[in-house]
DRENPADO-571947 format. One line per 10 residues: number of its first residue (from 0); for each residue x negated, y negated, z negated of C-alpha. Coordinates in nm, 4 decimals, decimal comma. Example, Ala and Ser with C-alpha at 12.3 -4.5 7.8 and 13.67 -1.06 7.14 Angstrom:
residues 2
0) -1,2300 0,4500 -0,7800 ~ -1,3670 0,1060 -0,7140
END
This chain:
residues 399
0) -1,4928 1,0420 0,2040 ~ -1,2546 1,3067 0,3667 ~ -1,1409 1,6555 0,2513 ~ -1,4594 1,8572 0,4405 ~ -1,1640 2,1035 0,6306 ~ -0,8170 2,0952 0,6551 ~ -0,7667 2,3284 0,3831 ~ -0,5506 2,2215 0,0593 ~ -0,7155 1,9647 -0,1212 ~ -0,8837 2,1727 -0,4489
10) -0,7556 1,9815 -0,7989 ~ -0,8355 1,9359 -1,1222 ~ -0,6397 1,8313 -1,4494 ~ -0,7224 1,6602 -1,7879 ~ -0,4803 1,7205 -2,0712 ~ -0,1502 1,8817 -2,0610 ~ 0,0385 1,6781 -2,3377 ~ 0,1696 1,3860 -2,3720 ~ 0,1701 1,1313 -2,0216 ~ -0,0041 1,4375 -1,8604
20) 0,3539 1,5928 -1,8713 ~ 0,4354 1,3487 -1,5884 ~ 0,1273 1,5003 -1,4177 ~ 0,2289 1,8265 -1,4780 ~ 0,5444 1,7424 -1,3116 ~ 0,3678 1,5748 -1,0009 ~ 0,1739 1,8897 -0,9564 ~ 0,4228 2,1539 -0,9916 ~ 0,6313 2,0007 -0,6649 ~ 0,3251 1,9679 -0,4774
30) 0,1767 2,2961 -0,5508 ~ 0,5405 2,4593 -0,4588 ~ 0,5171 2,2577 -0,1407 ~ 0,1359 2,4128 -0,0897 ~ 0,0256 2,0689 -0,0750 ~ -0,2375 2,1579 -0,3286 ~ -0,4624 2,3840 -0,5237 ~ -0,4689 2,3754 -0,8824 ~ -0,8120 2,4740 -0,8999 ~ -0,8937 2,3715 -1,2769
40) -0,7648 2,2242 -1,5782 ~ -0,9508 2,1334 -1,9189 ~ -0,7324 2,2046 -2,2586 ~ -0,8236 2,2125 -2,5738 ~ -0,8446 2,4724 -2,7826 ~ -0,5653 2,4476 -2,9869 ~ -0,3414 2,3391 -2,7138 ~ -0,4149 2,6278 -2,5133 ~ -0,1006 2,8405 -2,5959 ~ 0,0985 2,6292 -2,4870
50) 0,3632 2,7259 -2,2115 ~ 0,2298 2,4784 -1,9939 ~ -0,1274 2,6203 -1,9680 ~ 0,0089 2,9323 -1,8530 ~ 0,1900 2,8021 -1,5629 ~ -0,1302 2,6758 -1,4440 ~ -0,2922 2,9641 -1,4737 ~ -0,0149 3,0872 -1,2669 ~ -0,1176 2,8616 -1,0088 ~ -0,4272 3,0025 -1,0144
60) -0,5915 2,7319 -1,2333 ~ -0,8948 2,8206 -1,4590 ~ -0,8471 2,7157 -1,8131 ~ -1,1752 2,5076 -1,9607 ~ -1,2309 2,4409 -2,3694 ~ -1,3245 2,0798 -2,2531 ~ -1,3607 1,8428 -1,9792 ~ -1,7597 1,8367 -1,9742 ~ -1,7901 2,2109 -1,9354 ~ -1,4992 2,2247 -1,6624
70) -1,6851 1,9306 -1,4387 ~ -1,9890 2,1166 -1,5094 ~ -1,8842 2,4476 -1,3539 ~ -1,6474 2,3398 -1,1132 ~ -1,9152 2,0528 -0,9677 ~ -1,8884 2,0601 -0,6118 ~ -1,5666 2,2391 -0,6052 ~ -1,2900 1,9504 -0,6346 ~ -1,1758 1,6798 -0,4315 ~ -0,9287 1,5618 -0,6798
80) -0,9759 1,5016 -1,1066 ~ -0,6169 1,3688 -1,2425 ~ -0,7034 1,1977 -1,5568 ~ -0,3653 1,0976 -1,7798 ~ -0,5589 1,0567 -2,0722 ~ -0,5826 0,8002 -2,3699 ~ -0,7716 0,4753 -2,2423 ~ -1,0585 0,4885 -2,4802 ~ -1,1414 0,8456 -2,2129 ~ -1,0829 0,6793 -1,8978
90) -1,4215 0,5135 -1,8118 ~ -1,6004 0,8373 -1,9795 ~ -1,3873 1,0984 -1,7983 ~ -1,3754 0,9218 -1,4949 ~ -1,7258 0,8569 -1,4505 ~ -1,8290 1,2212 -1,5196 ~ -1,5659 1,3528 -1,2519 ~ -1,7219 1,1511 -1,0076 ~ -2,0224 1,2632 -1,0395 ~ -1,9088 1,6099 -1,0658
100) -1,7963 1,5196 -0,6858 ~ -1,4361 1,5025 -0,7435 ~ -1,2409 1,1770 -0,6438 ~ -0,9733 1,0551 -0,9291 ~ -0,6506 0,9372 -1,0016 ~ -0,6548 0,7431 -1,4106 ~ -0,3445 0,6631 -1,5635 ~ -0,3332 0,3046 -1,6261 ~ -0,5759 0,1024 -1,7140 ~ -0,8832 0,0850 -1,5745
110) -1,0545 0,1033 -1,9070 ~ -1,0705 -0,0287 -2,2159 ~ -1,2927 -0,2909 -2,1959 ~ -1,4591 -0,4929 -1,8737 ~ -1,7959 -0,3555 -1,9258 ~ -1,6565 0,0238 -1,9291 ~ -1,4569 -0,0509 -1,5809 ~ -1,7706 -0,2350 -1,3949 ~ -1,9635 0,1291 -1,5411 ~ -1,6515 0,2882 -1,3187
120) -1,6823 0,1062 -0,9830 ~ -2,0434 0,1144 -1,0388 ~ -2,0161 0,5109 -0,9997 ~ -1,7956 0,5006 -0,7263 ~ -2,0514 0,3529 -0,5465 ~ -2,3435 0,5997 -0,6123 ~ -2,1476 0,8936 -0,5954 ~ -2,0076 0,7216 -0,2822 ~ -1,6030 0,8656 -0,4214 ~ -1,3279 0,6431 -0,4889
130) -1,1161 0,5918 -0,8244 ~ -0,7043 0,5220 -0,7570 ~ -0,5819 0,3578 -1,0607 ~ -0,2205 0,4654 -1,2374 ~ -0,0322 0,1240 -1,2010 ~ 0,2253 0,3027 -0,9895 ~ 0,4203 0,0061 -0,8834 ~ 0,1550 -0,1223 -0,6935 ~ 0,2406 0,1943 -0,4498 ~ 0,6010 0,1123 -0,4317
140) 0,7080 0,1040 -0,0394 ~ 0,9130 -0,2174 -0,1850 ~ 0,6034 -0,3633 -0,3885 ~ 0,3674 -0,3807 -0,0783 ~ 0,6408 -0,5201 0,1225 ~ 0,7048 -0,8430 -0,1629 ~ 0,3375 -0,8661 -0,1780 ~ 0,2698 -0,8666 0,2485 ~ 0,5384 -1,1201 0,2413 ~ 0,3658 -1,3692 -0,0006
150) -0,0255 -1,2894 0,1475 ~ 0,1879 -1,4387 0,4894 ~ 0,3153 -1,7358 0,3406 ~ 0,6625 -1,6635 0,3263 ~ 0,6613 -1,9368 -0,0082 ~ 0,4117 -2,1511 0,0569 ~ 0,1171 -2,1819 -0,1105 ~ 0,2222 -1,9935 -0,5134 ~ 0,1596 -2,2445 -0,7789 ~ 0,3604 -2,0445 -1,1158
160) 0,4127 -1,6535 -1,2083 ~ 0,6004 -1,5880 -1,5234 ~ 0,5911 -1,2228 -1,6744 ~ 0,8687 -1,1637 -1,9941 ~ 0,9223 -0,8218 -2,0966 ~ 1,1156 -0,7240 -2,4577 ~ 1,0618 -0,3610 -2,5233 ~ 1,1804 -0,2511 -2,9406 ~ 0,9633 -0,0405 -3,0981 ~ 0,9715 0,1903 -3,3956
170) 0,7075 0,2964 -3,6165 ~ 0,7273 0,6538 -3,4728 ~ 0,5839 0,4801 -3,1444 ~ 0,2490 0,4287 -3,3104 ~ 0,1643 0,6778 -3,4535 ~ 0,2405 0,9228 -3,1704 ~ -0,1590 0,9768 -3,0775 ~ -0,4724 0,8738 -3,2833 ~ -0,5420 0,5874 -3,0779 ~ -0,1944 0,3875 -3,0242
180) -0,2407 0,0484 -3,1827 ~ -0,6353 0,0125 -3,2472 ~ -0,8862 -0,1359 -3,0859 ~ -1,1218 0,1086 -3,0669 ~ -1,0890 0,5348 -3,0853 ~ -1,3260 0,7667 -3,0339 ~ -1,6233 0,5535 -2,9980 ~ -1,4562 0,3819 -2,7190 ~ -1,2473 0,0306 -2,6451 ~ -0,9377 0,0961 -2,6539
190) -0,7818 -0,2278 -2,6888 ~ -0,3956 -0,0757 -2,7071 ~ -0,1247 -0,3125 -2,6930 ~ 0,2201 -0,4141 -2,4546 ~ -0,0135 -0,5916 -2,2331 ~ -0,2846 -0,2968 -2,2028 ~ -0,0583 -0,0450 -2,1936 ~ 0,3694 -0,0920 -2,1975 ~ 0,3758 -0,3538 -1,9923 ~ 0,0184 -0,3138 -1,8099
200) 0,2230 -0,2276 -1,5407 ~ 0,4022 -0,5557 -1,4801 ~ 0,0889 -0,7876 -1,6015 ~ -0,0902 -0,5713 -1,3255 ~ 0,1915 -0,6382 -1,0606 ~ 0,1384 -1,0002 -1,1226 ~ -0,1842 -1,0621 -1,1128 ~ -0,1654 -0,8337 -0,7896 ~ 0,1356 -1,0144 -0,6396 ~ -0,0884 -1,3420 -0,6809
210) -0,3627 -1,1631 -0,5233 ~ -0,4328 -1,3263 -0,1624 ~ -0,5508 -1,0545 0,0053 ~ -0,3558 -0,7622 0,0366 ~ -0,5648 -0,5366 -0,1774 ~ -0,6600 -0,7357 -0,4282 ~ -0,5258 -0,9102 -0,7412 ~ -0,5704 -1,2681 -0,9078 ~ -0,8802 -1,3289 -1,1491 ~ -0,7599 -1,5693 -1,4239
220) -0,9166 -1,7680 -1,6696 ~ -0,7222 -1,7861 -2,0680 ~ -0,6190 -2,1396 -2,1679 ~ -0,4322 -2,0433 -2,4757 ~ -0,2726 -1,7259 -2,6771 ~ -0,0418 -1,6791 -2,9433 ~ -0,1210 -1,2503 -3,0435 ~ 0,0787 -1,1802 -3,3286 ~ 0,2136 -0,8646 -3,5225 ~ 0,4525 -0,7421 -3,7028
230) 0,4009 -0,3454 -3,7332 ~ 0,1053 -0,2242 -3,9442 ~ -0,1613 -0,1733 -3,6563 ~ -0,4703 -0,3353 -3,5866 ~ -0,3990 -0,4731 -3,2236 ~ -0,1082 -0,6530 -3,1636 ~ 0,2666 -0,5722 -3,0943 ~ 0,3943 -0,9371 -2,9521 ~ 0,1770 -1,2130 -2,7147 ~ 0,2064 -1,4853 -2,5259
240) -0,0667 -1,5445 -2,2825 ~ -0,1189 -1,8561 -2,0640 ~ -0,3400 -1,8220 -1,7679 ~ -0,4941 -1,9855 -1,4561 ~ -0,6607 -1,8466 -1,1549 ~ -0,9241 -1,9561 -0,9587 ~ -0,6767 -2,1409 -0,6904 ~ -0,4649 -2,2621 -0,9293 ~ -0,1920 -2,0417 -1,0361 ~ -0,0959 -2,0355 -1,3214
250) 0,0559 -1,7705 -1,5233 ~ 0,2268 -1,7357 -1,8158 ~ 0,3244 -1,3593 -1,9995 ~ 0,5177 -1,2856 -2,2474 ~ 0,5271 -0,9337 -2,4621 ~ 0,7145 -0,7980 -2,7804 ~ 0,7888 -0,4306 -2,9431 ~ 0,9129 -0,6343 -3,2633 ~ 1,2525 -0,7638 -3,1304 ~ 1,6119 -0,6410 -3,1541
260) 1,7224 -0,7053 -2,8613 ~ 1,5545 -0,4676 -2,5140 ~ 1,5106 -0,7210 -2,2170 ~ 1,3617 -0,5148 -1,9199 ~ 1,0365 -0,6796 -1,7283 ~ 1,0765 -0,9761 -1,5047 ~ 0,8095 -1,1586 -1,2418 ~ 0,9461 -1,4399 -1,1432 ~ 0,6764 -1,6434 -0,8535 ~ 0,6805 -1,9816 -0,7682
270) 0,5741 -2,0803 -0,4509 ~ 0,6017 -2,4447 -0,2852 ~ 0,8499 -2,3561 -0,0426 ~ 1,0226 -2,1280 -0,2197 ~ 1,0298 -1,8055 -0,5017 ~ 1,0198 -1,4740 -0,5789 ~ 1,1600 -1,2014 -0,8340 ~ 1,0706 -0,8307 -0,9688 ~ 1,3007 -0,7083 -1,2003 ~ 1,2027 -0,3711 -1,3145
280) 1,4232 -0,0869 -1,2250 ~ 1,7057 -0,2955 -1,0704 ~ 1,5957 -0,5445 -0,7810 ~ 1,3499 -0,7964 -0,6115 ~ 1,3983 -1,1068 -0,4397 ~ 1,2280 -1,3393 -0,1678 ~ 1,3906 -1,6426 -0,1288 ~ 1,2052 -1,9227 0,0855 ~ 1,3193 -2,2621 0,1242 ~ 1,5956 -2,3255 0,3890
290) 1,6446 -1,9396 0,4739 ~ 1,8883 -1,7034 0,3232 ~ 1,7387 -1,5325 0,0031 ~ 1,6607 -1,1462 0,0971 ~ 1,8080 -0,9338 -0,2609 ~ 1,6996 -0,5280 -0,2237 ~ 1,7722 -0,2674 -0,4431 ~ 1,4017 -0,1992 -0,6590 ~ 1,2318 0,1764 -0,6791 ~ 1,2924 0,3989 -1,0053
300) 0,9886 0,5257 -1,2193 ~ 1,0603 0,8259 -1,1034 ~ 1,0297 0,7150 -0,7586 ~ 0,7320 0,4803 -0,7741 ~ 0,5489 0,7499 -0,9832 ~ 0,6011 1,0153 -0,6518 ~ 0,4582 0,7488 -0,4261 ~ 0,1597 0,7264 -0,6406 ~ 0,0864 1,0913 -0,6137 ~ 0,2286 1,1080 -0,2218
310) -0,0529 0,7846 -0,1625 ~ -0,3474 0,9395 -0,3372 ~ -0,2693 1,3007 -0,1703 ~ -0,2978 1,1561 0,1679 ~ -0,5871 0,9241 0,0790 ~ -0,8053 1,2605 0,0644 ~ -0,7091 1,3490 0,4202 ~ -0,6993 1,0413 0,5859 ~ -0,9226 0,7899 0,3932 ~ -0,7118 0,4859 0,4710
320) -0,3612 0,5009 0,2926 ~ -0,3445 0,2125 0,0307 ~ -0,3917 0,3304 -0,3081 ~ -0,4437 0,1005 -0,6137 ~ -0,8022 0,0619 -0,6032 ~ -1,0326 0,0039 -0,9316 ~ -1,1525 -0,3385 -0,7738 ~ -0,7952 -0,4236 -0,7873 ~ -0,7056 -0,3284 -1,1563 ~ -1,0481 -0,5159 -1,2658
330) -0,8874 -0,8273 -1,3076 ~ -0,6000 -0,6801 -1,5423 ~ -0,9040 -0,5110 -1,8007 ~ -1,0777 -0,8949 -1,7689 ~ -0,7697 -1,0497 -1,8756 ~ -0,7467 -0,7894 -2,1501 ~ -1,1448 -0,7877 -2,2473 ~ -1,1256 -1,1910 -2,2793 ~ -0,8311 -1,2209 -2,4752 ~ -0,9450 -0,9773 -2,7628
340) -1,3507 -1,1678 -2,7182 ~ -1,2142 -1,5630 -2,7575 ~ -0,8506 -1,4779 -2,8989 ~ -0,7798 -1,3501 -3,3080 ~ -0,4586 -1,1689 -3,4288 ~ -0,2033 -1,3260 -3,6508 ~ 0,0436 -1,1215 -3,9117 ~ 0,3973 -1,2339 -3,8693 ~ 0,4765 -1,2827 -4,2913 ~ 0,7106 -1,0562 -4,4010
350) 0,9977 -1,3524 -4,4716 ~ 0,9459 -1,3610 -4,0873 ~ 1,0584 -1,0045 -4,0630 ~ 1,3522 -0,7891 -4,1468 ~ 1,3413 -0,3919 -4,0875 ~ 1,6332 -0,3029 -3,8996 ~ 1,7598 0,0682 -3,7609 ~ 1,8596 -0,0919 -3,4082 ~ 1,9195 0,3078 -3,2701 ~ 1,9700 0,5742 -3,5015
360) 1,7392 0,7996 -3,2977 ~ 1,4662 0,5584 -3,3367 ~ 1,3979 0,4544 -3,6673 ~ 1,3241 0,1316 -3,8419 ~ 1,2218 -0,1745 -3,6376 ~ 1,0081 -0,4669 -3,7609 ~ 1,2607 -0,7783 -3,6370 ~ 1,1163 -1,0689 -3,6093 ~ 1,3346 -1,3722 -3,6607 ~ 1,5126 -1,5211 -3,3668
370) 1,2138 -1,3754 -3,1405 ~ 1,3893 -1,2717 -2,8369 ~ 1,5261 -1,6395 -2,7880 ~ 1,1991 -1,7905 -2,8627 ~ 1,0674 -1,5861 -2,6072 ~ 1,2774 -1,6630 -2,3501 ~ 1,2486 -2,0505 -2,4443 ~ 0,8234 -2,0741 -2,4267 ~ 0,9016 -1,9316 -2,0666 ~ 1,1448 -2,1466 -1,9484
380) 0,9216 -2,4112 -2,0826 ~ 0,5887 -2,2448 -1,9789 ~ 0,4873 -2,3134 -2,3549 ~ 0,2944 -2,0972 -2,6485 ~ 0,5171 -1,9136 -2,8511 ~ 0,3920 -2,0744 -3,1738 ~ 0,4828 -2,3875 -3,0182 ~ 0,8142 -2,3228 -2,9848 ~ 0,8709 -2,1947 -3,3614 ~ 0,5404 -2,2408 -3,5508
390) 0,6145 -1,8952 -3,7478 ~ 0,4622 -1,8568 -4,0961 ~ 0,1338 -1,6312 -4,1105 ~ -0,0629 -1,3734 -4,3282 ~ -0,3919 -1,2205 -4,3432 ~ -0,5805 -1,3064 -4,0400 ~ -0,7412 -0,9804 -3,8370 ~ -1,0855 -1,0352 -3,6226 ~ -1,0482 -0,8607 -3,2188
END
């Protein structure tokens, strides 16, 4: 559904702390540009002296106690809810903006679990809106040109996708927000972890990239997982997943925050005539058998994140600019709804661990022995990570 007039599309905004800085950001160019209307913008209470609420007041925003009582009054009166919220609010929040009227841009994921998300394309239906999804690398200029090459054929028929991403971190990181590490906050799934949230992105991308349609994204199936931890949370902090879709590709992802060593995200695709690459912040590759491989510089956060906003801005005036859509992010909240149904979390034993400062400005990380080569080595070998070095366990935790 289009903007009813030409005038500036009228928006709305959930939060101002935390990833809703980003938004913040996003808005502030656009609204200089007169792009936009910051129409509306729920903060809590406490949070409402903040200097950021009174730029949006500023920009002519009215300030609401809570997101129920801004979608209530302001029903009817946006064509844009931007919801960079925790991911135990996303199917909640979401749902309630739609039927306020209001399309939406969620931060990624979807939702927390896959009962939540169907709840979200279900609305999208009745209140006949549409939900764009937060994986912003899925609006790269560069990301939709990998993918239109592979939907052609430019590698034959893909057969392998391999995800490895090493990211350190501290204690500090989980205990930022009330819901980082746990399964479940505020009566919601949650399911936080690298692969719901960290590196959602990249598990996203690949699923997507394996997609064969250009919209749409692989469905897989779990044959094994190794989800272990070493920090004190109740989800987990390393994984190794191994996958197949429903025409055979098979994937294989691999995850850590308890390593001393930072290894940015690769894809690496396997076709039969030929491969790909995505490495995160640096480059991406097509190489197909008997032609010369094509290497191209990659798109910044910064960059991809602009896109985003660019792509869902014109999606209200034109209805046809690509956005991610929430049919295409289902498959990611599957992946992550199955393994936490079928799959149980391990405790690395503390002989397995040793807690190292690896940057001052940090604070202590939980190393787990030799973990960034094993890592690399159940890749290369498309293997589980307790296969490779069958690590000693603890105390057993129930997803």
């Amino acid at each position: 559904m289009l903007l009813h007039n030409s005038s500036r599309p009228r928006v709305a905004l959930i939060g101002v702390t935390g990833y809703a800085q980003i938004y913040l950001d996003l808005l502030r160019e656009a609204n200089q540009q007169g792009r936009l209307q910051v129409t509306a913008a729920a903060v809590i209470p406490s949070q409402q002296q903040l200097e950021a609420v009174g730029e949006l007041q500023e920009w002519g925003a009215k300030i609401y106690p809570s997101y129920e009582e801004m979608l209530e009054k302001e029903h009817g009166n946006l064509d844009l809810c931007l919801i960079p919220t925790g991911i135990q609010w996303h199917a909640r929040m979401t749902i309630a903006a739609l039927k306020a009227g209001a399309h939406v841009l969620v931060e990624k994921p979807l939702a927390g679990s896959k009962e939540d998300a169907q709840a979200i394309l279900d609305a999208e239906k009745k209140y006949q809106r549409w939900v764009a999804i937060g994986f912003q690398d899925i609006y790269a200029t560069e990301a939709r040109w990998l993918k239109s090459q592979l939907v052609d054929g430019s590698i034959g028929r893909l057969k392998k996708v391999r995800m490895i991403g090493i990211w350190p971190r501290p204690r500090a990181y989980f205990e930022r927000n009330s819901w980082a590490g746990k399964l479940y906050a505020d009566g919601a799934a949650a399911m936080d972890s690298p692969l719901n949230n960290a590196f959602a992105h990249f598990v996203n991308l690949s699923l997507y990239f394996a997609g064969r349609k250009a919209e749409s994204a692989a469905s897989v199936e779990i044959s094994q997982a190794d989800l272990l931890r070493a920090h004190d949370i109740e989800s987990f902090d390393t994984a190794v997943v191994q996958a197949r879709s429903d025409d055979n590709v098979r994937f294989w992802f691999g995850v850590t925050h308890s390593s001393r060593q930072l290894r940015e995200p690769e894809i690496h695709i396997y076709g039969e005539n030929g491969y790909a690459q995505w490495f995160h912040d640096r480059q991406y590759v097509l190489a197909p058998n008997g032609k010369s491989e094509i290497r191209r510089d990659g798109p910044d956060y910064a960059k991809t994140r602009q896109q985003m906003f660019d792509a869902v801005l014109a999606r209200l005036q034109d209805g046809v600019t690509p956005i991610c859509h929430a049919s295409t992010a289902l498959p990611h909240t599957h992946l992550i709804s199955d393994l936490h149904q079928n799959f149980q979390i391990h405790t690395f034993d503390e002989e397995e661990i040793s807690h190292e400062v690896v940057n001052p400005e940090q604070g202590e990380i939980p190393v787990v022995k030799d973990l960034d080569d094993v890592l690399d080595r159940a890749m290369k070998q498309d293997a589980a990570l307790l296969s490779i070095r069958p690590y000693k366990l603890t105390e057993l935790a129930t997803s």
